[in-house]
C-alpha angles and dihedrals in degrees: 000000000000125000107229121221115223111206119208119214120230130209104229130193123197122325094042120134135199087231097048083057097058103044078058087057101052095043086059097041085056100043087054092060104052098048094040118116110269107264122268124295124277108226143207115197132196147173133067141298095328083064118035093045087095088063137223102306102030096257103130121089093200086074127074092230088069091073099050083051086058101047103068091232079118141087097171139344127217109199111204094151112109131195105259096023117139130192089229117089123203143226077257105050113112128185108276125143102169084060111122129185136144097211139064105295140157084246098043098098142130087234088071087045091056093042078051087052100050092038095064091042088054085050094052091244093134132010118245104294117231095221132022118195122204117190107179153134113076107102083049090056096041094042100042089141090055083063119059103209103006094140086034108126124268144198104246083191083068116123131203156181149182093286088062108114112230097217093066091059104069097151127093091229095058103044098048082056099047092047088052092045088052099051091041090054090053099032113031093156092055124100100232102203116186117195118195137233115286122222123267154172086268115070127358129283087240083060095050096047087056100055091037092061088052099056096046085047092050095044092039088066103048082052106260131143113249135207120204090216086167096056106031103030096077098227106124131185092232093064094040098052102056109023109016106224105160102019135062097223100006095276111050122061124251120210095275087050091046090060094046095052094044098045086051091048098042092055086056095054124087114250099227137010113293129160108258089214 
């Protein structure tokens, strides 16, 4: 993204030069830039299909990353989110950030899209992004019975790291707030912003309001920023279950429902880089 300098032109008398004019212009052009607001956030964005409908590289309108694409808030936009991922981990998932699925897997999880994160930030890969967006929660929601102790109790005094395995941590609770640990301990100047589940055909609002407490309860407490995507957004299982309006199949957003998520998303983003401390 390149800042344009806009040139006035100037009506000159005698004693004007050409090149007067253009050492003017120079001096303006220069000034602009550098007074001129930073250039748009770079973004890292997780979760599951919610997300990543709007495919890899953003080029799908029926995802809501599609409109932040649109909207020029970013500079670039690094997509980790994958069709079938939960927040909840198992007995059974193991580090692995190079996984890849599109269903429902031990493996599938938001945790190894935040160890893929880190790992091409250790590499170099990206630079430290300025927001990182995780939409996530309704496959564990939908799925409840796929994830033995998802809803169990937890310590929200817990602590953990990156040698925290994964597999030890099976409730929702816990692995919302290991994912967002982890990404405050490699990104501390990022705004970690967590958007949870919309309603849908599949399980019940009151399912999904559930889940979703949990999840605010959990990232609040790890510091992040939380949208209540379930309550705000204005997609309701009622409508959807019986007359799709904003989804194609009841679940996945359509490019009406696309709009809607990302508008909501993007007033709730910050319009430049600042340090969230």
């Amino acid at each position: 993204m390149y800042m344009h300098c806009r040139l006035y032109k100037y009506k000159t008398k005698k004693y004007h030069t050409a090149a007067l004019m253009l050492l003017f212009g120079f001096i303006y052009c220069s000034a602009t830039d550098n007074d001129s607001p930073s250039k748009g956030l770079k973004f890292a964005l997780l979760g599951d299909s919610m997300t990543w409908i709007g495919g890899d590289s953003c080029e799908k309108a029926t995802g809501w990353s599609h409109i932040l694409m649109e909207s020029g808030k970013a500079e670039s936009i690094g997509m980790y989110a994958r069709s079938g991922a939960t927040w909840t981990n198992t007995s059974q998932t193991k580090r692995d950030p190079s996984f890849y699925s599109e269903v429902l897997h031990d493996n599938n999880v938001v945790y190894n899209q935040a160890i893929r994160l880190i790992d091409d930030y250790k590499k170099e890969a990206i630079s430290s992004p300025d927001c990182i967006v995780i939409f996530a929660g309704a496959n564990d929601a939908w799925f409840a019975d796929r994830r033995p102790g998802i809803y169990d109790s937890w310590d929200n005094q817990s602590r953990f790291s990156e040698e925290t395995d994964p597999a030890s941590i099976t409730t929702l609770a816990g692995s919302v707030a290991l994912v967002c640990e982890l990404l405050n301990e490699y990104f501390p100047n990022s705004l970690q912003t967590v958007v949870t589940p919309l309603q849908m055909s599949k399980v019940s609002a009151e399912i999904i309001h559930n889940a979703s407490d949990i999840i605010e309860s959990a990232a609040i407490s790890k510091g992040c920023t939380v949208l209540r995507a379930d309550k705000e957004v204005g997609i309701t299982h009622e409508v959807e279950s019986t007359s799709p309006t904003f989804t194609s199949d009841g679940v996945h957003t359509n490019p009406d429902g696309a709009r809607l998520v990302g508008n909501y998303i993007l007033t709730h983003l910050p319009d430049k880089q600042s340090n969230k401390n």
